[in-house]
Each structure stands twice: as structure tokens, then as C-alpha cells.
ROBA-690206 format. One record per atom (N, C-alpha, C, CB): x, y, z; residue in three letters. Coordinates in pm, whole numbers, padded with zeros to 5 digits, always signed. Glycine has a CB too. Layout:
N
XYZALA
...
end
This chain:
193
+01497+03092-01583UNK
+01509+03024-01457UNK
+01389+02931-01433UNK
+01522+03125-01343UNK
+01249+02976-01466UNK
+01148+02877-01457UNK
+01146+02781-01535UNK
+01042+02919-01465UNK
+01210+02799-01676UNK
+01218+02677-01745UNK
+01298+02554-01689UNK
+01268+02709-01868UNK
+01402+02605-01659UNK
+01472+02548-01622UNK
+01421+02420-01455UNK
+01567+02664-01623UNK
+01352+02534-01450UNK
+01299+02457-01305UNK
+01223+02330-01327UNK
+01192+02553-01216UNK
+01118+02403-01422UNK
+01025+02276-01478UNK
+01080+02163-01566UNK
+00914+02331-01563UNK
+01227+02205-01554UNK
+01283+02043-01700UNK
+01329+01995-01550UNK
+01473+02065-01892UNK
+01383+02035-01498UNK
+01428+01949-01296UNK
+01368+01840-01257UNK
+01378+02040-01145UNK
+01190+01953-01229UNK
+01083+01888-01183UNK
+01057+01765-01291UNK
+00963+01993-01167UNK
+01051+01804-01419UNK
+00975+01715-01549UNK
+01107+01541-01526UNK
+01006+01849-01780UNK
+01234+01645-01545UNK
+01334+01488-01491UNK
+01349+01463-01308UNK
+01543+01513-01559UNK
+01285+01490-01250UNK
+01244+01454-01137UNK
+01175+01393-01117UNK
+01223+01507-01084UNK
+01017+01380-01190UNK
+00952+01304-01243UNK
+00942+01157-01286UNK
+00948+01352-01301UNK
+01027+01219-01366UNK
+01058+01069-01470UNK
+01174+01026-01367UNK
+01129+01096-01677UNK
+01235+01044-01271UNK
+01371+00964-01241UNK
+01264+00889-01096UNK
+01560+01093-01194UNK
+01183+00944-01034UNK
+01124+00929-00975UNK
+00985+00800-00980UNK
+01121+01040-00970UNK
+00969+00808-01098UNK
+00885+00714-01178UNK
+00978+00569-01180UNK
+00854+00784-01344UNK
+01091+00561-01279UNK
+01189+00496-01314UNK
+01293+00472-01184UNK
+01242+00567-01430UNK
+01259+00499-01051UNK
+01325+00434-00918UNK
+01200+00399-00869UNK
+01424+00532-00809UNK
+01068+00395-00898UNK
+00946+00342-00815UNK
+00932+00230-00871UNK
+00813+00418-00813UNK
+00977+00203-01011UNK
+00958+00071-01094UNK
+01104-00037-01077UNK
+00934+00123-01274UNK
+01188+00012-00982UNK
+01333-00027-00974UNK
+01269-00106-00821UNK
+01481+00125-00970UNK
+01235+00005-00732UNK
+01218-00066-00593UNK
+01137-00182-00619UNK
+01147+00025-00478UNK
+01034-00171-00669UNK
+00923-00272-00693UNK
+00995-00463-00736UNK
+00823-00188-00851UNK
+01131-00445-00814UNK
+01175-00533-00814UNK
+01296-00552-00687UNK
+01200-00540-00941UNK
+01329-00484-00629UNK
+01455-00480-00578UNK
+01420-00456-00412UNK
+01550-00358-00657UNK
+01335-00371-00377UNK
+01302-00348-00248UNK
+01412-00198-00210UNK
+01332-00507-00151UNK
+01319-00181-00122UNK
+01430-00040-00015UNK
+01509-00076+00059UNK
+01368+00056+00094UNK
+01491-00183+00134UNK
+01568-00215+00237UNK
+01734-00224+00179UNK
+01506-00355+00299UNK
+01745-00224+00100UNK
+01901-00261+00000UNK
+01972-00134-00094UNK
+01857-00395-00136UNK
+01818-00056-00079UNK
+01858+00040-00191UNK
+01997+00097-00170UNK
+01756+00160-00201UNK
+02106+00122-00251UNK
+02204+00189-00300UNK
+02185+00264-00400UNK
+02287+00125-00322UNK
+02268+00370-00361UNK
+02215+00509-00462UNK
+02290+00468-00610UNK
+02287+00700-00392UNK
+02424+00382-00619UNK
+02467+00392-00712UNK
+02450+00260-00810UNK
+02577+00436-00680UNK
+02366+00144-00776UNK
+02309+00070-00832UNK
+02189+00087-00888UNK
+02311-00002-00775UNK
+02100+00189-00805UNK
+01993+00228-00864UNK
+02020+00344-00994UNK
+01906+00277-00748UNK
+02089+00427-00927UNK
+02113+00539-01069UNK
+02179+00465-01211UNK
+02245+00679-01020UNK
+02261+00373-01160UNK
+02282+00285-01327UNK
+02180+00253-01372UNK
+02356+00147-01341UNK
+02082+00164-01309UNK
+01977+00148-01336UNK
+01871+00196-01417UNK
+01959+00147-01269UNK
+01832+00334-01340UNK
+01726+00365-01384UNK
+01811+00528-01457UNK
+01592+00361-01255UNK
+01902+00506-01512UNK
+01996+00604-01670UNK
+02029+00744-01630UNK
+01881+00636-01838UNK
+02048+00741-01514UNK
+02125+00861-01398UNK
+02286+00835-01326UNK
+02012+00867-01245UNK
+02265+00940-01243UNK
+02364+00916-01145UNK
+02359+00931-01008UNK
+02450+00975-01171UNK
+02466+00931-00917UNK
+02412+00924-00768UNK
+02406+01086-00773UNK
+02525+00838-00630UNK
+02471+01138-00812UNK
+02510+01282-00795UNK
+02376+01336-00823UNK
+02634+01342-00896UNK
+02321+01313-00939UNK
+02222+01353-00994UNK
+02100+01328-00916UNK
+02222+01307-01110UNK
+02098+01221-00866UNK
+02000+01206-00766UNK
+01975+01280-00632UNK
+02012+01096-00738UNK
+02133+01263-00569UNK
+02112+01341-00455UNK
+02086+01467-00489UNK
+02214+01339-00369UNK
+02134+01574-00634UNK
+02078+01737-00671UNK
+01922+01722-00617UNK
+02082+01787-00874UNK
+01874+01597-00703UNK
+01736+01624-00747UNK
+01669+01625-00600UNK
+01670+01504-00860UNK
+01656+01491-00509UNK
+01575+01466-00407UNK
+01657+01545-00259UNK
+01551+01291-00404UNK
+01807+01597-00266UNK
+01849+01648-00135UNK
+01976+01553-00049UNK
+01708+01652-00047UNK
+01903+01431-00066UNK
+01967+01353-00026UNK
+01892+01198-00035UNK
+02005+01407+00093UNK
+01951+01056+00027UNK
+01889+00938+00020UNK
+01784+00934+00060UNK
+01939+00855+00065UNK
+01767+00996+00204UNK
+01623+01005+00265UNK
+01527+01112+00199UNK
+01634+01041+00421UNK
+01552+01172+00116UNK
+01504+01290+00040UNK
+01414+01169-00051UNK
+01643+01409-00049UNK
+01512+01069-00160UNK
+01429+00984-00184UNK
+01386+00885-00197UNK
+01413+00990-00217UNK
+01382+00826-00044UNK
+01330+00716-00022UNK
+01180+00801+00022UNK
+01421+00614+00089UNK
+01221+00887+00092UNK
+01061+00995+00099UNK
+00976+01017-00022UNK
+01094+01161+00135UNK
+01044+01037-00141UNK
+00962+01069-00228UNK
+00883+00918-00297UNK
+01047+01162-00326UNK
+01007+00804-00263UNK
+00967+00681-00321UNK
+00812+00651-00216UNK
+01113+00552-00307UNK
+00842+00651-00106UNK
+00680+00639-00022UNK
+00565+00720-00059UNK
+00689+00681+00130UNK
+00601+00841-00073UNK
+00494+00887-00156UNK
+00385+00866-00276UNK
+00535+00947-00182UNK
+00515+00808-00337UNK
+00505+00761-00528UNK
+00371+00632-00488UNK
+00727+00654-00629UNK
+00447+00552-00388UNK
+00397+00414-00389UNK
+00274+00477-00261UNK
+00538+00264-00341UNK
+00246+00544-00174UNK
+00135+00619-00155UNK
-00004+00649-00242UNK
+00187+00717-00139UNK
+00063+00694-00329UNK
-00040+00747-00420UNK
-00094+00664-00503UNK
+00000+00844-00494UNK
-00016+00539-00474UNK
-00065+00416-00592UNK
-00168+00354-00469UNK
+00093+00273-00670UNK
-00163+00361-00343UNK
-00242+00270-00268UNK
-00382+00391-00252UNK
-00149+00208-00104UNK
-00346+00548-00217UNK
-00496+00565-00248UNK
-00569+00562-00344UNK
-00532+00647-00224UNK
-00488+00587-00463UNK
-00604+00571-00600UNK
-00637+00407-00578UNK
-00520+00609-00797UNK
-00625+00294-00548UNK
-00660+00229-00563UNK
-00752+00203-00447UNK
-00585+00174-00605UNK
-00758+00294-00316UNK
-00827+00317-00206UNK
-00964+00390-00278UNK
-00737+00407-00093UNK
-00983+00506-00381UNK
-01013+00580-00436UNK
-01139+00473-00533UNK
-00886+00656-00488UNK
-01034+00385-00578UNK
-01146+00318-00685UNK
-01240+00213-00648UNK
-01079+00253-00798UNK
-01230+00183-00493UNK
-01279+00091-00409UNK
-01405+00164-00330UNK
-01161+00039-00316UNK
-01431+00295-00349UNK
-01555+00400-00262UNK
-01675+00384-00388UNK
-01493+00618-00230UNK
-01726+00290-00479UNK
-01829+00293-00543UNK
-01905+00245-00412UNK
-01831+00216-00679UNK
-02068+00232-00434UNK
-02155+00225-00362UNK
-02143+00050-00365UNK
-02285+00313-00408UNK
-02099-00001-00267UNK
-02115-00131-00229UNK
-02140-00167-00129UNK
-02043-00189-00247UNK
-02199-00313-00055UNK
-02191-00357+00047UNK
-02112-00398+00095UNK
-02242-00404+00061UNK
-02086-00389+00238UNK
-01956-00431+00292UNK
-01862-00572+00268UNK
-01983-00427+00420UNK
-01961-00719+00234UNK
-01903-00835+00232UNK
-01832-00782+00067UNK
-02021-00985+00253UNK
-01920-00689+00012UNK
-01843-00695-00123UNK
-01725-00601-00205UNK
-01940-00692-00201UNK
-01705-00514-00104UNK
-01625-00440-00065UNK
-01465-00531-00055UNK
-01691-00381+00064UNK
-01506-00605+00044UNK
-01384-00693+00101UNK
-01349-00806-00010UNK
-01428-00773+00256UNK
-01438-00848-00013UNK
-01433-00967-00153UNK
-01356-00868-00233UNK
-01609-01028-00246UNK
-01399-00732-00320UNK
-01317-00666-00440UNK
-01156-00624-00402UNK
-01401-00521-00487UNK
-01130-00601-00280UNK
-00968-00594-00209UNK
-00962-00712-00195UNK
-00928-00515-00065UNK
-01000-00842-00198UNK
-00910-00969-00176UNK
-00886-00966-00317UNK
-00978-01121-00107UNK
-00966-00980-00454UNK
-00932-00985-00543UNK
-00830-00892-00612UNK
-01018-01000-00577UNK
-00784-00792-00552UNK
-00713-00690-00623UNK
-00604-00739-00548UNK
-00756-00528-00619UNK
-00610-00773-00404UNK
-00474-00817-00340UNK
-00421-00962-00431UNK
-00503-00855-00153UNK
-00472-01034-00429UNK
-00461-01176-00450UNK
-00401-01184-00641UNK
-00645-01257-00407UNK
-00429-01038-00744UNK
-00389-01027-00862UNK
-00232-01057-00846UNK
-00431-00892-00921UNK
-00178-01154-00946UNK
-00030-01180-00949UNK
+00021-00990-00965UNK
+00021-01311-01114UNK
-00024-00958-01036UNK
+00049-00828-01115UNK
+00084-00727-00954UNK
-00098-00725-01264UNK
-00019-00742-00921UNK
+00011-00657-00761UNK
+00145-00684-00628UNK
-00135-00696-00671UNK
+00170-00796-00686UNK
+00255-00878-00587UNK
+00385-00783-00573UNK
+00294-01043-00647UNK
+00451-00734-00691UNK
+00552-00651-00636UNK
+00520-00512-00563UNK
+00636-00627-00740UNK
+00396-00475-00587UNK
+00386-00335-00505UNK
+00335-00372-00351UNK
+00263-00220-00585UNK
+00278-00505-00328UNK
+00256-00587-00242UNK
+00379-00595-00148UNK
+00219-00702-00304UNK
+00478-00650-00166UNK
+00617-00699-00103UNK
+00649-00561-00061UNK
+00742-00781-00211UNK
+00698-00444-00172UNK
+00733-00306-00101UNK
+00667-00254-00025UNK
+00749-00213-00167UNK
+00484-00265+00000UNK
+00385-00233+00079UNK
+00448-00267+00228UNK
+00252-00313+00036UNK
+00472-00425+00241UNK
+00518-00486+00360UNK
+00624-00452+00381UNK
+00518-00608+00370UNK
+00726-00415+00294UNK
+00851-00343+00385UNK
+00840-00254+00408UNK
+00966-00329+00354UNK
+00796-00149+00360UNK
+00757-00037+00401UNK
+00710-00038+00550UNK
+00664+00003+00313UNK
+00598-00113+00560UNK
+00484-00114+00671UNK
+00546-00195+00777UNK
+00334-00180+00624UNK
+00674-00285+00792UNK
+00750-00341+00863UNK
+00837-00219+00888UNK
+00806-00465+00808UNK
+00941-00168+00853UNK
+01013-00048+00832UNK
+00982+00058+00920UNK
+00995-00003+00706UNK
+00854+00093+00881UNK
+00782+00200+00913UNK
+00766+00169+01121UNK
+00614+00193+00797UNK
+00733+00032+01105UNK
+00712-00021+01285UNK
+00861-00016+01362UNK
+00648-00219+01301UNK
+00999-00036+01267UNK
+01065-00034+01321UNK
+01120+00113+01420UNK
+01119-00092+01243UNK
+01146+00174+01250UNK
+01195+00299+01236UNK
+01088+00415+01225UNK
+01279+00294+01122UNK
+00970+00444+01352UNK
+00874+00512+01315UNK
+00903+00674+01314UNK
+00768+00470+01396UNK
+01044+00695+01346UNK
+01079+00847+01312UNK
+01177+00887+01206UNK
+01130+00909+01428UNK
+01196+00788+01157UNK
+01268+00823+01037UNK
+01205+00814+00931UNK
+01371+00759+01017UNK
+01288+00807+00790UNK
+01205+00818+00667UNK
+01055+00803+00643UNK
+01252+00737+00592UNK
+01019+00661+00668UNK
+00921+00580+00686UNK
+00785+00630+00739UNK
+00969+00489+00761UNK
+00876+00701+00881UNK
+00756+00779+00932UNK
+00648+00704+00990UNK
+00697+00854+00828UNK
+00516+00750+00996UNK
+00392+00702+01020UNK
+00281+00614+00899UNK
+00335+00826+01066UNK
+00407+00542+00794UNK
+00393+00485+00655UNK
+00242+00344+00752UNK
+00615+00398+00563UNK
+00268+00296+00822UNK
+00190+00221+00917UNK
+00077+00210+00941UNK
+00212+00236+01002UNK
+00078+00373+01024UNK
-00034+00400+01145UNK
-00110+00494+01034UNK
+00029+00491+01324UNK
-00073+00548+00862UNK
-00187+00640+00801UNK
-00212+00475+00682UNK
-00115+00850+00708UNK
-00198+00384+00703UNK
-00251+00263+00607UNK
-00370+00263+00686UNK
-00161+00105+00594UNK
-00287+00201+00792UNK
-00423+00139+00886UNK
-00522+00225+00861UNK
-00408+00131+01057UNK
-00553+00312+00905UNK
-00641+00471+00891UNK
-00711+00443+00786UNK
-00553+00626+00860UNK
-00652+00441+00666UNK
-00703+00433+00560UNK
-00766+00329+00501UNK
-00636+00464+00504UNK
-00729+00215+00523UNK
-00817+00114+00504UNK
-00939+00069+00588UNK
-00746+00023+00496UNK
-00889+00139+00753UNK
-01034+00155+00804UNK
-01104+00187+00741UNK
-01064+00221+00886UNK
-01127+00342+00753UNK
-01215+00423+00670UNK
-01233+00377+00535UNK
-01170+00555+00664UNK
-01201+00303+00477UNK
-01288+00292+00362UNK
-01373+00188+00391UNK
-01221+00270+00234UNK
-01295+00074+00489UNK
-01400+00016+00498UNK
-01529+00039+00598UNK
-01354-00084+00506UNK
-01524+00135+00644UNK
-01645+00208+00734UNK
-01753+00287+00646UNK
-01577+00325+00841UNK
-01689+00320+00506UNK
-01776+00412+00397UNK
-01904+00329+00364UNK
-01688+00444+00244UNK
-01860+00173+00385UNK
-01960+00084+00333UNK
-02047+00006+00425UNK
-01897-00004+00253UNK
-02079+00070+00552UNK
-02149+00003+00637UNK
-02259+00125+00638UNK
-02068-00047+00779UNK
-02345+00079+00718UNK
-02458+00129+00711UNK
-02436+00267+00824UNK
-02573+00009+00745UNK
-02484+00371+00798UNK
-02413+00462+00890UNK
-02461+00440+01067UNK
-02453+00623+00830UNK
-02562+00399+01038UNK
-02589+00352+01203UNK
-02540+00243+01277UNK
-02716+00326+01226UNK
-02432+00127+01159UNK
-02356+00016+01209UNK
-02226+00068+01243UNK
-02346-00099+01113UNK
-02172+00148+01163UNK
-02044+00241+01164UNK
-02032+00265+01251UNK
-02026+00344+01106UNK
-02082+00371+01341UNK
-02073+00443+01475UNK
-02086+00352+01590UNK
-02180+00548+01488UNK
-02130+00224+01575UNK
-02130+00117+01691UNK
-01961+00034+01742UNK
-02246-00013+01623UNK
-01995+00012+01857UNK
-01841-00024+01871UNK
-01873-00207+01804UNK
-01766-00003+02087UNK
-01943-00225+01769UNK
-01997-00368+01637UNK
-01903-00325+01499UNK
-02226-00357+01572UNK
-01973-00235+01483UNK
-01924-00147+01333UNK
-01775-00171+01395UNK
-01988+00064+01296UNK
-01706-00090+01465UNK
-01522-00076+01455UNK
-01507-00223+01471UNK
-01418+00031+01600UNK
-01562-00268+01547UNK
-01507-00458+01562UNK
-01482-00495+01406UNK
-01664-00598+01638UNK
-01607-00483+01343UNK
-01655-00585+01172UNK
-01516-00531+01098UNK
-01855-00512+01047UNK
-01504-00361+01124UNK
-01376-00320+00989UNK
-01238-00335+01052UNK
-01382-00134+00923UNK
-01198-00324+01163UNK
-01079-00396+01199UNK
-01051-00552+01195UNK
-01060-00360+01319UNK
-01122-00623+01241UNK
-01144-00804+01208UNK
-01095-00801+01064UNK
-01335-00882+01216UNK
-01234-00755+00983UNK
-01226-00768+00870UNK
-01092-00689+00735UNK
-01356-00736+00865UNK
-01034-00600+00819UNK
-00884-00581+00812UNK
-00744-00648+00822UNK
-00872-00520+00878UNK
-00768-00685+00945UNK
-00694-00800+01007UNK
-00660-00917+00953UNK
-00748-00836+01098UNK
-00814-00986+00903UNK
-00815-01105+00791UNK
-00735-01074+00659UNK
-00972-01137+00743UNK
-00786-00935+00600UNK
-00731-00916+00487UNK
-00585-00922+00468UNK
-00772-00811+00451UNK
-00493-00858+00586UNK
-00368-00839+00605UNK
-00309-00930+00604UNK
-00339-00787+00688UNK
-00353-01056+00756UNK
-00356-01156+00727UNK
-00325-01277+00643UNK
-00404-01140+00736UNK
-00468-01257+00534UNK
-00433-01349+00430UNK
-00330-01343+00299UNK
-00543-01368+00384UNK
-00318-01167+00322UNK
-00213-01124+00228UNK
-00057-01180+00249UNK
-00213-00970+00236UNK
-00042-01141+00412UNK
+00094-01196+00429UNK
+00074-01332+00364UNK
+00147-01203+00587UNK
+00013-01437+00418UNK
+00016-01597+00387UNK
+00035-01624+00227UNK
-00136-01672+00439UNK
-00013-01532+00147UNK
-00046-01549-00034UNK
+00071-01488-00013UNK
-00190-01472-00149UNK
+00154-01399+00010UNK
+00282-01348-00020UNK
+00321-01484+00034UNK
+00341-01199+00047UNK
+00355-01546+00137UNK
+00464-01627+00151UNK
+00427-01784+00130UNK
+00523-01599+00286UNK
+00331-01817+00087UNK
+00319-01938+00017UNK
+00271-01949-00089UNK
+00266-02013+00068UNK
+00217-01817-00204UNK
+00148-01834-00349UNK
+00021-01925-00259UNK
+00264-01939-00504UNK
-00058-01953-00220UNK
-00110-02011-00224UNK
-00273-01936-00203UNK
-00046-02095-00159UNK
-00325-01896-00342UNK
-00451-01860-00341UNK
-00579-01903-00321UNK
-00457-01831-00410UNK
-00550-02049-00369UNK
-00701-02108-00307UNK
-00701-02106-00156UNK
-00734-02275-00351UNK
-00643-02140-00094UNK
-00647-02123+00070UNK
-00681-02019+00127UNK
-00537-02139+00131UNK
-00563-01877+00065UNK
-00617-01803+00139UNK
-00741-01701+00142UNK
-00539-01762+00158UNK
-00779-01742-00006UNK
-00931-01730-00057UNK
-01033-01772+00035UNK
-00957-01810-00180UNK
-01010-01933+00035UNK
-01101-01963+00156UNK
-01122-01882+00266UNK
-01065-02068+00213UNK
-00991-01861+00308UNK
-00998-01805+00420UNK
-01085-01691+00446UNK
-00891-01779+00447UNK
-01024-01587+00377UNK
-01118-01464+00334UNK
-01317-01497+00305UNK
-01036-01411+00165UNK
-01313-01542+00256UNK
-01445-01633+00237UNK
-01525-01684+00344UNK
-01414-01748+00171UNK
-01437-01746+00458UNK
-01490-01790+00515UNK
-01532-01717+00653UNK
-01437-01883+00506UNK
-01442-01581+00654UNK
-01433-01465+00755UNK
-01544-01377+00722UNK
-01294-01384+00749UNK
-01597-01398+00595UNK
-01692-01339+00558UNK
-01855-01407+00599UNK
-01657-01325+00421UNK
-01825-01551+00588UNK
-01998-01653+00585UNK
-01980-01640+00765UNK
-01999-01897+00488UNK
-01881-01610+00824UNK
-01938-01587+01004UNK
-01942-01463+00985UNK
-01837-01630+01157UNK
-01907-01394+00917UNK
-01978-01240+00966UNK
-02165-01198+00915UNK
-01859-01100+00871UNK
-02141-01287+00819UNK
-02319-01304+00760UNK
-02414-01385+00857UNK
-02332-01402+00599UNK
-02328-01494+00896UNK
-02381-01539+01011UNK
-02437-01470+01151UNK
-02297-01609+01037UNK
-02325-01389+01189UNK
-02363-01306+01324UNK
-02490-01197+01303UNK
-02222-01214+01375UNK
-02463-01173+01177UNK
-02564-01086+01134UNK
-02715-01122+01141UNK
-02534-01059+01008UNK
-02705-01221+01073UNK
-02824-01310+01020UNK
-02910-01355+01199UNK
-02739-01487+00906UNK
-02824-01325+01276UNK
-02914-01382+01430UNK
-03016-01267+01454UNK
-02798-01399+01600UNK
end
């Protein structure tokens, strides 16, 4: 019976893997159980055993794509300064290769505002959270605790989000580079008084 459990889990896994690499081109908002299970070398049946039901895994798909935004939350806590902090998330945002986990990010996080008790949940209000706080790891701990400090990492959130939507909907990186860039030389500025 445990073996058995763990070949479930092991193709739970992998079916789970192989619908996180399906949404990424295709999005949730559309998902069908029986376009995706052709897809990714299943069935609907098989799917609904595995996850319960649709919302079973579109839950598990938020998760999947969860865990891809804290490890990459994760690899962003080296010891840096704050302008450079933000500079290394514009550059990881702004990577072509990111763009599809990018687009599902925003539906999700649109989704999530619509429908905040269903699947989606609080997919939203624990980003935000989280990208605060990391960017609070990198201020000085006595700027942090100032209501200065929450101003600099929400602004400087805001911009990021911001410039992300705009590079999602116009490709256009030198601009919104600037932009980012330039949210940064007035915050050196205010400083610098």
C-alpha cells in the first residue's frame, strides 16, 4: 500500500511539474482539464484521482509556481544594498526567459483580486508581503523600522510592479529600465540631503 502511494505521489509529481510547464504557455484563466491532460500524457480522470478535483489543481499549480517565486525570493537575501537589491529584481524581471512565469504571476495576482476566496486565495496579499520583506532585509535596521523605511520598500515595489506590467505589455526594456533607474537616482538623491 505504501508503495503504491509513493508511485501516486512520484506521478503526481511529475503530472504536476508537466501542467506547471503547460500553464506557463497557456495560462489558467482557460485551463480545461481535458486539453491539458492530452497535453501533458494523462487524462482528466486521472487528474481529478490525483489532485481531488480542478480546484484541487489549480491549488497545487499556485503552489508549484509559489515555490518558484520564493526560491527566487530566497536567492535575492545575499548581503546587499538596497539600490542593489532592486537593480538585481529588475534584472531577473526584465530576463526574456522569465516572461512566461511573469504573465501567469499577473494572472494569478489579478485573479487572486478578483476571486479572493476561491482557489487563488490570498495569491496577492502573501506576494506583496513577500516582496516587502525582502526588500526591508536590505535596509539598514534603523531605516527599516521608520515610517521612511516602509515608504522607500513599498515605492520601490510599486516601481518594480509597475515597470514590469509596462515590459510585459510593450517589450520595451530600455524604457522601462530607465525608469527603474531613474526611481532609484531620486531615492539616492533624497538620501544624499
Amino acid at each position: 500500500m505504501e508503495t503504491q502511494s509513493r508511485e501516486a505521489s512520484a506521478r503526481q509529481q511529475e503530472l504536476l511539474q508537466r501542467a506547471y510547464e503547460y500553464v506557463l504557455q497557456h495560462g489558467l484563466m482557460t485551463l480545461s482539464l481535458r486539453p491539458l491532460a492530452q497535453a501533458i500524457g494523462s487524462s482528466p480522470r486521472v487528474l481529478l484521482f490525483l489532485f481531488g478535483s480542478k480546484e484541487g489543481l489549480v491549488q497545487a499549480l499556485l503552489a508549484r509556481a509559489r515555490v518558484a517565486e520564493l526560491a527566487f525570493l530566497a536567492r535575492m537575501r545575499r548581503p546587499d544594498d538596497f539600490d542593489s537589491v532592486v537593480r538585481r529584481v529588475w534584472e531577473w524581471l526584465v530576463a526574456k526567459e522569465h516572461r512566461p512565469m511573469l504573465v501567469l504571476w499577473l494572472e494569478t495576482y489579478a485573479h487572486s483580486l478578483v476571486e479572493p476566496e476561491g482557489a487563488y486565495g490570498q495569491f496577492a496579499l502573501r506576494t506583496v508581503d513577500n516582496w516587502l520583506e525582502l526588500l526591508a532585509t536590505h535596509q539598514t535596521p534603523q531605516h527599516r523600522r521608520t515610517r521612511a523605511g516602509a515608504n522607500e520598500r513599498a515605492l520601490a515595489l510599486a516601481v518594480l510592479r509597475g515597470a514590469m506590467l509596462d515590459l510585459l505589455a510593450s517589450g520595451d526594456e530600455v524604457r522601462t529600465t530607465a525608469l527603474v533607474e531613474a526611481h532609484l537616482s531620486g531615492i539616492a538623491a533624497v538620501r544624499d540631503r
